[in-house]
N, C-alpha and C positions, 0 to 999 in steps of 0.2 A: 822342721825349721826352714824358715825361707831363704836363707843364708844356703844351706843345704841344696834345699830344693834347685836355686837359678844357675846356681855356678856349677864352670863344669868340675867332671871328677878328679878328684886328687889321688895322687899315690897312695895317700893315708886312706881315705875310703875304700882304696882295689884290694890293698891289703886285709882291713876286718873281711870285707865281703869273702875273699878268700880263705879264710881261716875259715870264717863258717861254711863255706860250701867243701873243706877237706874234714870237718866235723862231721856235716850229714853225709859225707862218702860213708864215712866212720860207721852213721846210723845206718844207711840203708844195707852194707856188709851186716850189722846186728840184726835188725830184724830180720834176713832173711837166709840166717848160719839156720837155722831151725828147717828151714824149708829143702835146701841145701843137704843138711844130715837127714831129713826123714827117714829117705828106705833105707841107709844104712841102720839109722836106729829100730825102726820097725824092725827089719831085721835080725837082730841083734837080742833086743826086747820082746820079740815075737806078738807085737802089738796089732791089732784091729784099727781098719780107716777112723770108727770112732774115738778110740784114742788119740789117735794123730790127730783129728780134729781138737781134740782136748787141748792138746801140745801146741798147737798150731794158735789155736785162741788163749791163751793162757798169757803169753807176748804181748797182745792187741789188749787182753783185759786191765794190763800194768798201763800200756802207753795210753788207756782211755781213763784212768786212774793217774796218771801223771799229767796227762794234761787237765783234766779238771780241777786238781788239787794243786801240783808245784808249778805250772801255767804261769797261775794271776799272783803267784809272788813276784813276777819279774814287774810288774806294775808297783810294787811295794817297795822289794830290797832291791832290783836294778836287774836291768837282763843278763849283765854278765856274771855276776856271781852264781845265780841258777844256774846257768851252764855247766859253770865249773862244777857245782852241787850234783847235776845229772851227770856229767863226765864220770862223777866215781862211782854213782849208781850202776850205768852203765859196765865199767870194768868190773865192778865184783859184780855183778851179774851174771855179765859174760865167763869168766875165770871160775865161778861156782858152779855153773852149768855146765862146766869141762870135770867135773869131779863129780857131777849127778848118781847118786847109785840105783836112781830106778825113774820111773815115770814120773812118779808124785813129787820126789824131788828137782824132777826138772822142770814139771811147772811151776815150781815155787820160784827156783831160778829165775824163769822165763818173766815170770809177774815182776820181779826185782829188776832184770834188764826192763822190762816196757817202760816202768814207772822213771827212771832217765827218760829213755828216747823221749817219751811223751811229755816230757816237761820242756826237753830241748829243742825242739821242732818248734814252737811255738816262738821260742826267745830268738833262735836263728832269724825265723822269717822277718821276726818284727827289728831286729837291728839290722838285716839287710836293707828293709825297707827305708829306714830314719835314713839311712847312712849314704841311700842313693838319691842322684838327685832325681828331678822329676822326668824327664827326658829318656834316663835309661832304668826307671823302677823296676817300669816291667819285665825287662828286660834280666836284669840284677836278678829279682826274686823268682824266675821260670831259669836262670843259670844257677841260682842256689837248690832249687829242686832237681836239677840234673844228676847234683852229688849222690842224690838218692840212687837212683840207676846206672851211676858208674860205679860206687861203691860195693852195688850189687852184683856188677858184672864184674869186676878185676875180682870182688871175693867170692864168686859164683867158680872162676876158671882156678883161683889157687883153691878154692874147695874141692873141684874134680881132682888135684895131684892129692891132696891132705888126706881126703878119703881112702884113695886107693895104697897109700903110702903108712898112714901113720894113726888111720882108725876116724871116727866121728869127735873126736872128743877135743882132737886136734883144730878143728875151725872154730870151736868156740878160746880157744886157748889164743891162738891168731887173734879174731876180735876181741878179746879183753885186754890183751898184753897191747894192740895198736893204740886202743882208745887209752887206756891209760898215760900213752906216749901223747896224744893230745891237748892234757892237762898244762903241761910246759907252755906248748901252743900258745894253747887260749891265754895265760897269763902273758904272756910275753907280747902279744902282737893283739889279742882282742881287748879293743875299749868300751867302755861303757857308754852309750845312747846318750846326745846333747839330748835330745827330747824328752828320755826320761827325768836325765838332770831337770831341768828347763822344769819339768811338769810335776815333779813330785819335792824338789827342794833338796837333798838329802844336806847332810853337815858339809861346807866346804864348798857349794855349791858352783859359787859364782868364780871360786881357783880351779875348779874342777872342770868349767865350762870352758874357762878361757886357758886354759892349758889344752883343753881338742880343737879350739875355735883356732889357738897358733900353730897344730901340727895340720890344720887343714888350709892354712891361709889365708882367715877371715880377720878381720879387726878383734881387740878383746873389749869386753864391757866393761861401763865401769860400775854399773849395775844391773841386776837380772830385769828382765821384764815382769810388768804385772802377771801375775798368777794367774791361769783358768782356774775353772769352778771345780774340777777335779780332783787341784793336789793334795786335798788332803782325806782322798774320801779311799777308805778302809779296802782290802781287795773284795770283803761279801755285799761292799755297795756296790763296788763296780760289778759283779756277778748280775746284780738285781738290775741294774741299769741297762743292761743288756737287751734287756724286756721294755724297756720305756719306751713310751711314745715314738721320742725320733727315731728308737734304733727298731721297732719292734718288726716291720714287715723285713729288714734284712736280716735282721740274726735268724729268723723262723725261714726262712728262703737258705740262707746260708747253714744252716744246720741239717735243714733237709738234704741238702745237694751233696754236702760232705757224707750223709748218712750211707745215702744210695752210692756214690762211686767207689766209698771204701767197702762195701758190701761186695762189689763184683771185682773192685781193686785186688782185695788179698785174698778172695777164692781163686782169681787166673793167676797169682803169683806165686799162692801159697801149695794148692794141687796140681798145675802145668807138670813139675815135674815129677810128680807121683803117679797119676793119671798116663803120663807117656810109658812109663816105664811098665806100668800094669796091663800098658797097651801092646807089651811085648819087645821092645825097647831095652838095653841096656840102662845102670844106672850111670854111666856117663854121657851117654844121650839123651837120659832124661834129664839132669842138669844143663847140658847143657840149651833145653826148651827153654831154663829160666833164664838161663843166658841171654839167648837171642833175646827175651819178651822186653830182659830190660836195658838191652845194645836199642832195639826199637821205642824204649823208653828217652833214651839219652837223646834222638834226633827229634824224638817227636817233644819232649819238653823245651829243647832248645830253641826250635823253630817256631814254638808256642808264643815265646817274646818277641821274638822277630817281625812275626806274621801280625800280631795282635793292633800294634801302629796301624796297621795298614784295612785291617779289616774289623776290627773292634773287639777287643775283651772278650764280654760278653756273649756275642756272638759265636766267636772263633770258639770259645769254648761246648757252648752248646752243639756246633757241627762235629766236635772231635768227639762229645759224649754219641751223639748218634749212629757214629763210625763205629764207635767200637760197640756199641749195643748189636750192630748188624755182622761185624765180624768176629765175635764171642758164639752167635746162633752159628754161624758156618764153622768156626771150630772143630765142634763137635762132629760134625758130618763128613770131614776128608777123609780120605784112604791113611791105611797106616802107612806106608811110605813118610820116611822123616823128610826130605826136604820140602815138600808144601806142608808140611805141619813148623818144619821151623819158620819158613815164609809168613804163613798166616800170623803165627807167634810176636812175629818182628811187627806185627802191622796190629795188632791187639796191645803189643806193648809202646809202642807209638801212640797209638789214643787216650792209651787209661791213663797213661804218667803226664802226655800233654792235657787231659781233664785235671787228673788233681795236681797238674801245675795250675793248670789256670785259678781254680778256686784259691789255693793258695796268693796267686797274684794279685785277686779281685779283693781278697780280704783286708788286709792292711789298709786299705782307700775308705773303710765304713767303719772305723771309730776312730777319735780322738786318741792322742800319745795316752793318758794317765790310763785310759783303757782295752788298747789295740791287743796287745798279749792277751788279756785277759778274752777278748772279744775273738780273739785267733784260736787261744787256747781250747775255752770251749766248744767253739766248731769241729777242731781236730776230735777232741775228747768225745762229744755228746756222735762226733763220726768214725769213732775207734767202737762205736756199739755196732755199725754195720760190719767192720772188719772182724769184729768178735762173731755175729751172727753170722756173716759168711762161709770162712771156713769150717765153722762147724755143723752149720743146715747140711753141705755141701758131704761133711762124714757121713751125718747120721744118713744121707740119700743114698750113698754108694753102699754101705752096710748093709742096707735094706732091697739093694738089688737096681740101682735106676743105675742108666750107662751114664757114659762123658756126655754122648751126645744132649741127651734132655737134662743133665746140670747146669752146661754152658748154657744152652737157648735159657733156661731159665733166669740164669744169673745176666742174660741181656735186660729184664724187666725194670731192675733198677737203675739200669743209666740211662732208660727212655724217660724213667721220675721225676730223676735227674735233671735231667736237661728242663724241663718245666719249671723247675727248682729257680734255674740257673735264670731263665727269662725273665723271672718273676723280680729278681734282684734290682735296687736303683737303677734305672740308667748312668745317672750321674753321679755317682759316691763321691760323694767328698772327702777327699782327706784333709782332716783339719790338722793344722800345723801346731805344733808344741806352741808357738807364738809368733806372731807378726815377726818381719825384720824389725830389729828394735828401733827406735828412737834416734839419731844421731847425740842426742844427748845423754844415751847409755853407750854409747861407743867411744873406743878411745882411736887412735892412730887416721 
């Protein structure tokens, strides 16, 4: 909305924006308590790297199944209720897989947490995006990606006390019981998207607009604006639309680009700290490898929004994918000595987290409000297959005898694809607005 868009930020924007990014702290603690517990549960369970790859993609296979499927509800029912929907996915998830009695049971678990996160990811990005204005989008949604990396690291550092104190079973008990507590949250302080309203009608539409239009400072209407050609088109048209003419070279550029970074994404997240530890490492210094990766996540997403103004999107992200492509191949190659391993670490997780910021930040800008979730959703989703194929290629190689060294250099291959991906994408996206500033003669005050 261009209301939105021109004016500067309100307190009522900084607030949603925040909730959602102490949400995705939420998530990124979730997805990666698994990563976290491995060698204690290996241990424990007396499991094979294959396995653990199982465990490891079993997560990723829910979140690529929740974005696909509870995604492009938020185009239908409203971004905020899915949220709330994935919140309690999330908590029994988490709190089930603290009660796991064996393997098989805790990928069921594991699929039941994904299937939250992956619906939630998507509604985040896209009301962060509505909610900011143009000036500081970028900025907003590579800050709402941060939560990912701080959530991992503050639950990566009380993971090392939980572990050593209170068993594996206790980090998952941690993240179900927080996320639960985020439920109040979201009702309390997260509001529902003008744009959704604006673009799909729901009952109440036009009290419902001009009640966030006065906690933001805008005039209220006194009638909605004409309708785009979207509001009433079902969530499996917007799926199919995705394909069409105007959208078709960016969704197929953007699906790629998601495919490859989350392919090398959740193999240096997901095995950094197994790999360290097998490297002769304690397991608290191999946690804390995923420590550092994603303290280097937190500067390098940050400084992604920052830098972006000034050197272009686009660009800046293809240079961050190429960095990390070349410092993932040297990974593998240093001395066992932990400080240049955690060093390299911090600067691996600097690149990948400011890549899948970026794509995150590019997306929002190439569809239209009635189907931006939906067109977010399934990027994340259809790139929750490289996170699934990652970690698990990555088992089934070490099982079979290949070192860290030729896993990493391999898994550089896909963010060099990546970046190709990333080129190919509009220069100019447009993001089209829910709707013009209205009329003066839909406006009152």
């Amino acid at each position: 909305m261009r209301q939105i868009d021109d004016a500067p930020m309100s307190r009522f924007q900084v607030s949603a924006i925040a909730v959602c990014l102490a949400v995705n702290m939420l998530d990124g603690f979730d997805v990666l308590a698994i990563a976290f517990a491995a060698p204690a549960i290996a241990r424990d369970w007396a499991l094979s790297a294959e396995a653990l790859g199982l465990l490891f993609s079993a997560g990723l296979a829910g979140m690529m199944a929740g974005s696909l499927a509870i995604a492009p509800l938020a185009d239908v029912a409203g971004r905020r209720p899915v949220i709330l929907l994935c919140l309690v996915l999330i908590a029994t998830g988490m709190l089930a897989s603290a009660a796991a009695p064996d393997a098989r049971a805790l990928a069921a678990t594991r699929v039941l947490t994904g299937l939250g996160i992956g619906g939630a990811l998507a509604s985040l990005n896209t009301i962060v995006a509505e909610y900011s204005s143009r000036r500081w989008r970028d900025f907003a949604v590579s800050l709402l990606q941060t939560g990912y990396p701080i959530g991992a690291t503050v639950g990566g550092t009380i993971s090392a006390v939980l572990l050593v104190h209170y068993g594996w079973r206790s980090v998952f008990v941690f993240g179900g019981v927080l996320t639960a507590l985020a439920i109040p949250l979201v009702l309390w302080r997260l509001p529902e998207s003008v744009d959704f309203l604006l673009a799909r009608r729901p009952r109440r539409a036009l009290e419902r607009v001009n009640g966030l239009l006065a906690r933001l400072g805008q005039p209220a209407l006194r009638q909605l604006p004409p309708a785009g050609g979207g509001a009433s088109v079902s969530a499996v048209r917007q799926i199919a639309r995705l394909l069409s003419a105007p959208y078709r070279r960016a969704t197929l550029a953007l699906w790629t680009a998601f495919f490859m970074v989350m392919c090398a994404f959740y193999f240096a997240l997901n095995w950094t700290p197994k790999i360290l530890v097998d490297g002769g490492l304690s397991v608290e210094q191999g946690v804390s490898g995923g420590v550092v990766m994603n303290v280097g996540g937190i500067v390098g997403a940050g400084l992604l929004g920052w830098m972006s103004a000034r050197v272009g999107l686009r660009r800046l992200v293809a240079l961050y994918m190429i960095g990390c492509a070349t410092a993932l191949a040297a990974f593998g190659r240093i001395g066992p000595s932990l400080p240049p391993r955690l060093a390299l670490a911090a600067v691996i997780g600097f690149l990948v987290f400011g890549s899948m910021v970026g794509l995150y930040a590019i997306a929002p800008s190439l569809y239209p409000p009635e189907m931006r979730t939906t067109g977010i959703g399934w990027a994340i989703g259809l790139g929750r297959g490289g996170a699934i194929v990652g970690p698990y290629v990555a088992g089934l190689l070490l099982a079979r005898g290949w070192d860290a060294a030729s896993c990493y250099a391999l898994f550089a291959v896909p963010l060099v694809a990546s970046t190709w991906a990333v080129m190919r994408l509009p220069r100019a996206a447009s993001r089209a607005p829910a709707t013009a500033t209205p009329p003066a003669a839909m406006r009152t005050g």
